[in-house]
N, C-alpha and C positions, 0 to 999 in steps of 0.2 A: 269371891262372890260376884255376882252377876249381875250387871247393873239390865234395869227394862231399858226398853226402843223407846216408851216415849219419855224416859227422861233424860235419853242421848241427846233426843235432837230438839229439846227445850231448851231455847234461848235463855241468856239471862235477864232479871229484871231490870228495864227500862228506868232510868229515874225521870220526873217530870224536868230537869234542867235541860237547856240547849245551848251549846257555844255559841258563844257571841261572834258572829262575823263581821269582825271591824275592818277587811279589807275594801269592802266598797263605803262605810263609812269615815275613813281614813280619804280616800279618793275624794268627796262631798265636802269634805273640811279644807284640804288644800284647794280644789277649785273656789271655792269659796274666800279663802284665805289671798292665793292670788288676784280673783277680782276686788277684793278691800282692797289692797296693796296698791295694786296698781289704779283703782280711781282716786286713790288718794293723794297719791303721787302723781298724779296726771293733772290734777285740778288746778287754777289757776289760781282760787283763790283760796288754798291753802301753802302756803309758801312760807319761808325762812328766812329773813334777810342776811346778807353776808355780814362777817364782822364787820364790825368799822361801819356800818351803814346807818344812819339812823336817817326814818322817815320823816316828813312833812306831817304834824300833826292837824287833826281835822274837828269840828265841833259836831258832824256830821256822820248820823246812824251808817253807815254798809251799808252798799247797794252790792246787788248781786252783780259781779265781774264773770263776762264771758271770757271764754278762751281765747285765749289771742299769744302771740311771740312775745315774750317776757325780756327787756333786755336791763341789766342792772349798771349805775352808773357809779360811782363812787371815786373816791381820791386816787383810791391803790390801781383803779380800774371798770374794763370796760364789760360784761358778762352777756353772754346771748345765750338766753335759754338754759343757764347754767355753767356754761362755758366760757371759760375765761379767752377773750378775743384782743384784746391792745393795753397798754398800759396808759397809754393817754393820749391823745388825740391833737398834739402838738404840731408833730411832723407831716407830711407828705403820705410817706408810707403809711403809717398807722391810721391813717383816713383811709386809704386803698384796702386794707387789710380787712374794715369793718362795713366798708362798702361792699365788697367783695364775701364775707358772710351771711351779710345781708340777703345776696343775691342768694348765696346757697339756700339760705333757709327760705327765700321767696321758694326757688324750684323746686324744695324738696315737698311744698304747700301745694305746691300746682301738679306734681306728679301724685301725692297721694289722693289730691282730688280727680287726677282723671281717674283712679283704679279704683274711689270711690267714694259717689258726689255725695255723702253723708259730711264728707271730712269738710271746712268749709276753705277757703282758700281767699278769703278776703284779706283786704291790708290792715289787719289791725294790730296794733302795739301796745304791752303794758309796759308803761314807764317806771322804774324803778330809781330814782331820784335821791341822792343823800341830800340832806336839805340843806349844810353847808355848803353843796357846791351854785356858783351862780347860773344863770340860764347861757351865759357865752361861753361857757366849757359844755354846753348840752348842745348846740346850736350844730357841733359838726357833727354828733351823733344822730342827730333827727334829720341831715340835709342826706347822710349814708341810706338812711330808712327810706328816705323819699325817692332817692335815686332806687332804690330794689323795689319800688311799687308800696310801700307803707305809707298810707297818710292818713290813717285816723288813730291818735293816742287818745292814751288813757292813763293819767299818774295815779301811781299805787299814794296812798296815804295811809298814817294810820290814826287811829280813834284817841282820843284825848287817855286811854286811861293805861295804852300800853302799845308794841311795836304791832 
């Protein structure tokens, strides 16, 4: 039998559905996904204190804390910015060591500032302070800061009802 010409070349019926194209909303979600991440991780003042730390407790509400070079003090140790830098600040050496980071992370504030004056490149410090320790074991870590250009602190505390 012999089929007609026009129902050779009738299409078939259309449904009203459309695939979903989730490759560019896939793309939206990770960009998105990355900038959470990384501002949250970048802030200053959302932070974790290391074991063994506990802070100086305060009667007094959060103020908002700017950014600034984060350094952690503790029994076990000396941390800049998360990195672990001296074990204690007895010796010779290990004052050189932290002196000596100090500077790095001053340059690496001054170089990202020349390539772009958004970044700020002032001297500032957040003190992370275990509150067992006395202020003469803090005294050579703040004279290292002052030698790399750091002279305005700022001690992290925490609120009465937790760290």
């Amino acid at each position: 039998m012999r089929v007609p010409r026009w129902k050779k070349n009738k299409r078939p019926a259309e449904s009203g559905d459309f695939p979903l194209q989730i490759t560019s909303l896939a793309d939206v979600f990770t960009i998105l996904l990355v900038f959470l991440l990384k501002s949250y991780a970048s802030s200053a003042a959302f932070f974790q204190p290391g074991p063994g730390l506990s802070l100086p407790v305060t009667q007094k509400e959060g103020v908002a804390v700017q950014e600034a070079l984060r350094i952690e003090v503790s029994s076990s140790g000396i941390l800049l910015d998360g990195r672990f830098v001296v074990r204690d600040l007895e010796s010779e050496e290990s004052q050189k060591a932290l002196t000596e980071a100090f500077r790095i992370a001053r340059s690496k504030q001054d170089y990202l500032h020349s390539k772009n004056s958004e970044v700020a490149a002032d001297g500032r410090l957040l003190l992370v302070v275990d509150r067992s320790l006395s202020y003469g074991k803090l005294q050579p870590a703040l004279r290292a800061a002052s030698l790399a250009g750091y002279g305005e602190y700022k001690f992290v505390v925490s609120t009465e009802g937790g760290q």
